[in-house]
N, C-alpha and C positions, 0 to 999 in steps of 0.2 A: 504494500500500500504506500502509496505517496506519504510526502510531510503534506498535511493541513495547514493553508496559512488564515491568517490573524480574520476574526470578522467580530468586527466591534462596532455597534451606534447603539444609539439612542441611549447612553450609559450603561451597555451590557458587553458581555463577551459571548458569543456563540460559539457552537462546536458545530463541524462539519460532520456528517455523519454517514457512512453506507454500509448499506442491509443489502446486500446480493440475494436475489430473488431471481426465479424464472420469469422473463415476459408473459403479460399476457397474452392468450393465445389470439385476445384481437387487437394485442399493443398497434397506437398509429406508427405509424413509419413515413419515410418520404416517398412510398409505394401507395400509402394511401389517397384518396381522392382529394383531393386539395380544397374542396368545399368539406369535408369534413374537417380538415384539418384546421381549418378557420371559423370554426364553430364557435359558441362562446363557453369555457373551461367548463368541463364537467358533464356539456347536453349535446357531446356525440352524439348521440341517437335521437338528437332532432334538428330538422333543417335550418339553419340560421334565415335571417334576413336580406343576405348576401344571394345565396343559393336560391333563393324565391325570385330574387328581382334577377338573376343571371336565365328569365324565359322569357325578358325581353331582348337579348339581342343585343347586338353592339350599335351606337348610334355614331354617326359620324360625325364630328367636329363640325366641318362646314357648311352640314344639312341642317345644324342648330342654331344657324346665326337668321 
């Protein structure tokens, strides 16, 4: 294991800490869909705001002037 370095605010000192674990077997990855992956932390399993408005379509710059 590495050295831990220094993590201190707000008047405290932290400790850096790892627990080795197996991934989950639906861990995200950079294979994953990338509207999931920009989800908002924790609601994977449902479609953000992003992912809604991306079944409009790209518009064009110079068609919106």
């Amino acid at each position: 294991m590495e050295p831990r370095r220094p993590l201190v605010f707000s008047d405290f000192s932290y400790t850096e800490m790892l627990i080795p674990t197996e991934p989950h077997p639906n861990a995200l990855s950079l294979e994953s869909d990338p509207y999931v992956l920009i989800r908002p932390e924790g609601r994977w399993d449902t479609p953000g705001i992003l992912e809604k408005s991306s079944s409009r379509g790209v518009c064009n710059a110079a068609d919106a002037r």
